[in-house]
C-alpha positions as CSV (number, residue, x, y, z in Angstrom):
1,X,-1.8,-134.6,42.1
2,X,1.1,-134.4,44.1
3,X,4.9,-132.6,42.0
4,X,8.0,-133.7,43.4
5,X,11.4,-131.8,42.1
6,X,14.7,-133.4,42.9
7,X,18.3,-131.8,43.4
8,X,21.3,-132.9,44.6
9,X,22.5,-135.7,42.2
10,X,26.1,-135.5,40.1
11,X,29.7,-136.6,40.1
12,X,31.5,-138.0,43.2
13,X,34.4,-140.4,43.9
14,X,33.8,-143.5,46.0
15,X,33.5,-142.4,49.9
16,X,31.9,-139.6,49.1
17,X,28.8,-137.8,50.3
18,X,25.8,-136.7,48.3
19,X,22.3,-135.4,49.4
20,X,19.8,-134.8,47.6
21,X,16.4,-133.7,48.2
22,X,13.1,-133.5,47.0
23,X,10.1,-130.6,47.2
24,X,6.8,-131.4,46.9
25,X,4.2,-129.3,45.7
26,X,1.8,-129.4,48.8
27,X,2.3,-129.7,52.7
28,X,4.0,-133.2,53.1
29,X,2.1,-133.7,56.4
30,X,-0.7,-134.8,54.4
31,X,1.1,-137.6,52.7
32,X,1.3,-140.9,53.9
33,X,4.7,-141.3,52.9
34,X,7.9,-140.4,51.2
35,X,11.0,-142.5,49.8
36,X,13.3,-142.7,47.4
37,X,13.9,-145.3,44.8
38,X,16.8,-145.7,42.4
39,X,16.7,-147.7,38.6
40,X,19.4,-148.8,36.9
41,X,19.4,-149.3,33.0
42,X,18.0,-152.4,32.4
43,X,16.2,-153.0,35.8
44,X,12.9,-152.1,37.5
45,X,13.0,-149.2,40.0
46,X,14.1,-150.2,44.0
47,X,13.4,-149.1,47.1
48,X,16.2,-147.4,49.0
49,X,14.6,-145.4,51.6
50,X,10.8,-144.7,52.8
51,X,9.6,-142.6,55.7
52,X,6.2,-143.1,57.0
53,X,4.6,-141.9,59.6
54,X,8.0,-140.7,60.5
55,X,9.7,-144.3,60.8
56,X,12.3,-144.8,58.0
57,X,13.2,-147.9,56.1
58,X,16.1,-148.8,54.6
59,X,17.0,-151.4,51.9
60,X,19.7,-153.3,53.5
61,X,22.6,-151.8,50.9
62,X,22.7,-148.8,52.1
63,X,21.9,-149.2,55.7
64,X,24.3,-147.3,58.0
65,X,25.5,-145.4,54.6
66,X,22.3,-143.6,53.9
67,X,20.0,-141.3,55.6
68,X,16.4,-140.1,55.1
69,X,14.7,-137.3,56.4
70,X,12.2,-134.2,56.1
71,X,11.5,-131.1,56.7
72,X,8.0,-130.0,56.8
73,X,7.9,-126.1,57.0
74,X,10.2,-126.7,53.7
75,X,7.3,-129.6,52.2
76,X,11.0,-131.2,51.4
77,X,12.5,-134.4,52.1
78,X,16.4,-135.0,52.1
79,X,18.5,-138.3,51.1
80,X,21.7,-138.0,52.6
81,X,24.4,-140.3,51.0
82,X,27.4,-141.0,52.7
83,X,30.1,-143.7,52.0
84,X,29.1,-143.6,48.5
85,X,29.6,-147.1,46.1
86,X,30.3,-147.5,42.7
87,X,27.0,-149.5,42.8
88,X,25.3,-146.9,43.9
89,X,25.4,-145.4,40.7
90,X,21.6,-144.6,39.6
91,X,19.1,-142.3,38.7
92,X,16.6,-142.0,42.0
93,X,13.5,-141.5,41.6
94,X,11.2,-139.5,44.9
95,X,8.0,-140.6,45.4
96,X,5.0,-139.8,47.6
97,X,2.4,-141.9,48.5
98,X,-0.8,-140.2,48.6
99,X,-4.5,-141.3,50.1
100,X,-7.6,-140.2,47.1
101,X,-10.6,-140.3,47.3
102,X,-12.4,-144.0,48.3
103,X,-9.1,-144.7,50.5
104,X,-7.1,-145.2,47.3
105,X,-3.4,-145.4,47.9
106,X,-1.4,-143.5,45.2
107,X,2.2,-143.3,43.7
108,X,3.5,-139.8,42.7
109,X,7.1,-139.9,41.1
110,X,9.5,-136.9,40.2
111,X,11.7,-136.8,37.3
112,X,14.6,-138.3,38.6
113,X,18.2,-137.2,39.4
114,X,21.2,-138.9,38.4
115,X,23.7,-140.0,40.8
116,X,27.4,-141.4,39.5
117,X,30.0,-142.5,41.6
118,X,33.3,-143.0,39.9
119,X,36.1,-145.6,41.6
């Protein structure tokens, strides 16, 4: 079992900058990979970001706007949010991607942190 704990989210006006980050319980090193998701009400969770094997992926909304990262002494990794949208209002959602036993892939998710962007 893998915890992830996000930070970060709140209140900022269109244009602004957010980041929010997410600690893991155990030595991220040994996880295939990390990303964030958002959900909106209503609709299933998205990708926004992924990093694995140290390559990011963006979803094309936020390319150029967004930025993922890590830092492993801190087992945390970082969404930084610039040029914030309206639309990007969300909760998002960290998740780690873990190998079990047999080669199994699976999905750890943390509670969530709300993120509203006001026009």
């Amino acid at each position: 079992q893998v915890q992830l704990v996000e930070s970060g989210g709140g209140l900022v006006q269109a244009g602004g900058s957010l980041r929010l980050s997410c600690v893991a319980s155990e030595s991220i090193l040994r996880i295939y990979g990390m990303g964030w998701y958002l959900q909106t009400p209503g609709h299933q969770r998205e990708l926004v970001a992924t990093l694995t094997g140290g390559i990011p992926n963006y979803a094309d909304s936020v390319k150029g706007r967004f930025t993922i990262s890590r830092d492993n002494a801190k087992n945390t990794v970082y969404l930084q949010m610039n040029s914030l949208k309206p639309e990007d209002t969300a909760v998002y959602y960290c998740n780690a991607r873990k190998y079990g036993n047999r080669g199994v892939l699976y999905d750890y998710w943390g509670q969530g942190t709300q993120v509203t962007v006001s026009s």
